[in-house]
N, C-alpha and C positions, 0 to 999 in steps of 0.2 A: 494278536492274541485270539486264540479261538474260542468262539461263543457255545454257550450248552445250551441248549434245549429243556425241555422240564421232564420229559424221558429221558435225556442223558443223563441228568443230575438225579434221577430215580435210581436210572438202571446201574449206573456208577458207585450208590450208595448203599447197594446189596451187594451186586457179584463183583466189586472189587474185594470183597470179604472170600476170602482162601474157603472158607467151610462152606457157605452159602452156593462162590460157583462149580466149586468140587458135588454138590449136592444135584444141581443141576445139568448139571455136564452127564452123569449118572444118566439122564432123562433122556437126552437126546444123541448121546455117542453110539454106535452099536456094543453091541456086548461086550465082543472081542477086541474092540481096542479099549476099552473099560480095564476087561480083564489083563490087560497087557500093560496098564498104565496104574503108576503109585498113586490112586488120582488125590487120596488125604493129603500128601505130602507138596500137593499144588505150593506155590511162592512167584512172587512178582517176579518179570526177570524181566533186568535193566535195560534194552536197549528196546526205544521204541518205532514199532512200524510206520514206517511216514509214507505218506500220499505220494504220491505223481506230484515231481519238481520240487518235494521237500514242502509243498503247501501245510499250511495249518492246518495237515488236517491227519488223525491219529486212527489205528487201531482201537477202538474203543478198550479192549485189555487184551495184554502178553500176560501167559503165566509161562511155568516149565513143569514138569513134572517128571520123576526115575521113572525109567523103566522096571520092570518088576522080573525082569531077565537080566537085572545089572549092566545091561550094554548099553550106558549114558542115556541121555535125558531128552525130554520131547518137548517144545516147545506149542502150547496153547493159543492161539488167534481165536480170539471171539468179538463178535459184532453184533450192534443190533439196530434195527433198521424200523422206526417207524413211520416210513413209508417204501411204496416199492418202488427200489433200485434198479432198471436192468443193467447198470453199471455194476453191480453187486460182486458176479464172478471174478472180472477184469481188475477190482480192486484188489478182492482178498488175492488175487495170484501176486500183484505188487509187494502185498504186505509181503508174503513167502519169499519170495525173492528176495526182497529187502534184507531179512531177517537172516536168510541163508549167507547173502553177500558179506553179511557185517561181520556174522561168525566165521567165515572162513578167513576173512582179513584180520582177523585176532588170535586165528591160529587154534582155531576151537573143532576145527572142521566140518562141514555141513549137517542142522541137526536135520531131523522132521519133523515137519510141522504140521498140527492137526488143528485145521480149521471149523468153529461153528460160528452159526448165526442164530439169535435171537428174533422173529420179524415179528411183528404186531401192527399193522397195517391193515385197514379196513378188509381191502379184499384180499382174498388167496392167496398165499405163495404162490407166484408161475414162473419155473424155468424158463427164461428168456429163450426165442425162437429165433436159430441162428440164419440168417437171411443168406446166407451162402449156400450153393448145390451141395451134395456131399461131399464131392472128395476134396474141394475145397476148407469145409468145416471141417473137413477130420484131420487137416492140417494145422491147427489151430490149436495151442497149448491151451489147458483147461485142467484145472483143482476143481476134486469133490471135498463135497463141504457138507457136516450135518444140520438140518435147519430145523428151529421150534417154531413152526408157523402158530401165532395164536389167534389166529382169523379162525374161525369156523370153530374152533373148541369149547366146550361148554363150561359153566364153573364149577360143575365134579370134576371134569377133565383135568382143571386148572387146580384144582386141589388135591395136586399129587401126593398121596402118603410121604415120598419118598423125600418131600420138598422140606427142609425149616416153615413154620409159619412166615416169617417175612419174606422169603420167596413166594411161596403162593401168593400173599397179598400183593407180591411187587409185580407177579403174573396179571392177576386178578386185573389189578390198578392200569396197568398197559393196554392189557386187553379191551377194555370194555370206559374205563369212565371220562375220557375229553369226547367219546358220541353219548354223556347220558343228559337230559336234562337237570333240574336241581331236585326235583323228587326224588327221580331213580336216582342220583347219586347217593343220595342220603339212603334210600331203601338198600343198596348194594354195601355199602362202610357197615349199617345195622348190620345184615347178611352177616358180612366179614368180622362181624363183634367179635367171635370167640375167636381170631385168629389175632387179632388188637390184643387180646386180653394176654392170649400166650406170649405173645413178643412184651406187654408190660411186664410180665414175671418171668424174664426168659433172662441170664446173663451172663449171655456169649455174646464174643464180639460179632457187629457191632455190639453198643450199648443198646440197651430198650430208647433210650431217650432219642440216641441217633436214629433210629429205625425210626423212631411215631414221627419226629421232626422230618423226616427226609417225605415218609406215605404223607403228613399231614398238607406240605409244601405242594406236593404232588396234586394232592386234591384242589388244592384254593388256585394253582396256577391253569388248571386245565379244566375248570368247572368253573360254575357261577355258584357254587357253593358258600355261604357267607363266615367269615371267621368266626363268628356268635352259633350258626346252625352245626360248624363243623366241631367244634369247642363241646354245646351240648350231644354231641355222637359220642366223643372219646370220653364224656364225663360218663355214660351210661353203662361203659364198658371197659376203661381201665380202673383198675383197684387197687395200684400201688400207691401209698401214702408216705412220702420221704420228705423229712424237714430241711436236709443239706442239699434240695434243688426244686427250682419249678418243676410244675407241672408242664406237660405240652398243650397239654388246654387252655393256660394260663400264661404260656409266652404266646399265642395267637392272638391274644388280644395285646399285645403291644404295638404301640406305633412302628417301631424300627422293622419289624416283620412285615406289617401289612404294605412299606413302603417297600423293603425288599421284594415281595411276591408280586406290586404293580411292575416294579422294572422286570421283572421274570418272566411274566406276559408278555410284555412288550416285547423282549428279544424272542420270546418263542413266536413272536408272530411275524417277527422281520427274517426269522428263520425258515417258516413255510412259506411265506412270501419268495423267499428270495427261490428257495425250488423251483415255485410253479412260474416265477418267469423265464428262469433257466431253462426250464422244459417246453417252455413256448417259443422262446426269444433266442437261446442259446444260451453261451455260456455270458454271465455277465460281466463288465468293465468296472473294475477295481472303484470307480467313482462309484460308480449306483451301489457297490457292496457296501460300501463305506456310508450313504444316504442311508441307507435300512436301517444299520447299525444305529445310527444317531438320531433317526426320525422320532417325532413324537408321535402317542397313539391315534391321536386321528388325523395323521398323514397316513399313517398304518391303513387305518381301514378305508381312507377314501383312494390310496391307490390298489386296495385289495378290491373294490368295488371297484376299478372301473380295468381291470386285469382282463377279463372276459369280452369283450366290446371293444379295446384299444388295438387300431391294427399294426399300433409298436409301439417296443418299447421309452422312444420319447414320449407316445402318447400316454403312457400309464403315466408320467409325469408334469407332465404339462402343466 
């Protein structure tokens, strides 16, 4: 089964929302294929893009969408990456091809598919630098793809008119707060109060409730933020009062939460773990994937400490 990240499970609990990534798509598609595309009339579409050898491992979201020239329907790939991939291109061309292959075997015939990425990674987007002479690389099948890099963008940038509020905060929240410490987190959620407040009194799907629950998660999983500091944040700034359900300031303080958001941590950290060995060591042996997964936290951090210094990877375990 494949594990989520606490950016997946953010980024999964906005723009799997039809209105949310239709608003978004807006942002970073060029014009003309905007204008070319039904983009409101976005819909999940059933068949999903699978990795190299069928691995667990998925297109983050397919949609479709009509053309606005009535000559059938265009197929959506979006991705998002928080960290840099130069694996990135080579994947989404998979996805394409996958998606293409499945449709013409069902007799649908080849759609087009229109690729974006989402990236939110410390540093810069950079086109991977193709290590072949030219005429070499220009032999070389390659999809362009739009990408929202949010490295370098500022949070007017991120606070795109164009965005729903829970977009912008789910921008906002990617961008900037697993690097803040516990002040500035707390100073940036303040910051973002009136954008908390419209998504409390907002009621499109999602619900408000799923939206504060998904940013809330978000923050305790990727900050040293405490359920009691994060609790009085949303107290200061949501103001809807409904007797037929908790509050989300008020399910934060339950046990069952706080025990789900420690196991949360932990897989996010057996999850950048498990990268930065990859990317030192290669790829890794189904055994150590399977250690990560089941490791307790401070197996976690003492083979995260000693990653740096171990000159392999039995050493990191030793």
């Amino acid at each position: 089964m494949a594990r989520f990240s606490p950016h997946d499970r953010l980024f999964q609990a906005t723009f799997r929302s039809p209105r949310l990534l239709a608003a978004w798509l807006r942002r970073v598609l060029p014009a003309e294929l905007v204008a070319l595309l039904d983009i409101d009339r976005l819909q999940p579409h059933g068949d999903r893009a699978v990795g190299l050898g069928l691995r667990a491992h998925f297109a983050d979201l397919v949609f479709e969408a009509p053309r606005r020239d009535r000559q059938g329907r265009v197929l959506v790939v979006v991705e998002h990456k928080a960290d840099t991939d130069p694996e990135l291109p080579s994947q989404l061309l998979r996805y394409v091809v996958h998606l293409r292959r499945v449709a013409r075997q069902r007799g649908r015939g080849e759609p087009a598919v229109v690729t974006a990425v989402l990236h939110h990674a410390r540093e810069r987007w950079q086109t991977p630098t193709d290590r072949d002479p030219p005429p070499l690389a220009a032999t070389k099948p390659s999809l362009p793809f739009a990408v929202d890099d949010l490295a370098g963008q500022d949070e007017a940038t991120l606070r795109d008119p164009r965005l729903p509020p829970q977009a912008q905060l789910t921008l906002l929240a990617l961008a900037t707060l697993r690097w803040c410490d516990v002040p500035a987190a707390l100073a940036a959620l303040d910051r973002w109060g009136d954008l908390l407040a419209a998504i409390d009194a907002g009621d499109a799907e999602p619900t408000a409730e799923d939206a504060l629950d998904a940013i809330s998660q978000y923050v305790l999983e990727t900050t040293d933020v405490s359920p009691e500091d994060l609790t009085a944040v949303l107290q200061r700034h949501l103001t809807r009062t409904e007797t037929n359900r908790m509050t989300t300031a008020q399910r934060l303080r339950s046990e069952g939460l706080s025990q789900g958001l420690s196991q949360g941590r932990s897989e996010g950290q057996a999850a950048t773990l498990a990268r930065l060995l990859a990317k030192r060591f290669g790829p890794l042996p189904d055994a150590v994937a399977a250690r990560l997964r089941t490791a307790a936290p401070s197996d976690l951090d003492r083979w995260t400490d000693r990653l740096l210094d171990a000159p392999s990877l039995e050493a990191v375990f030793a």
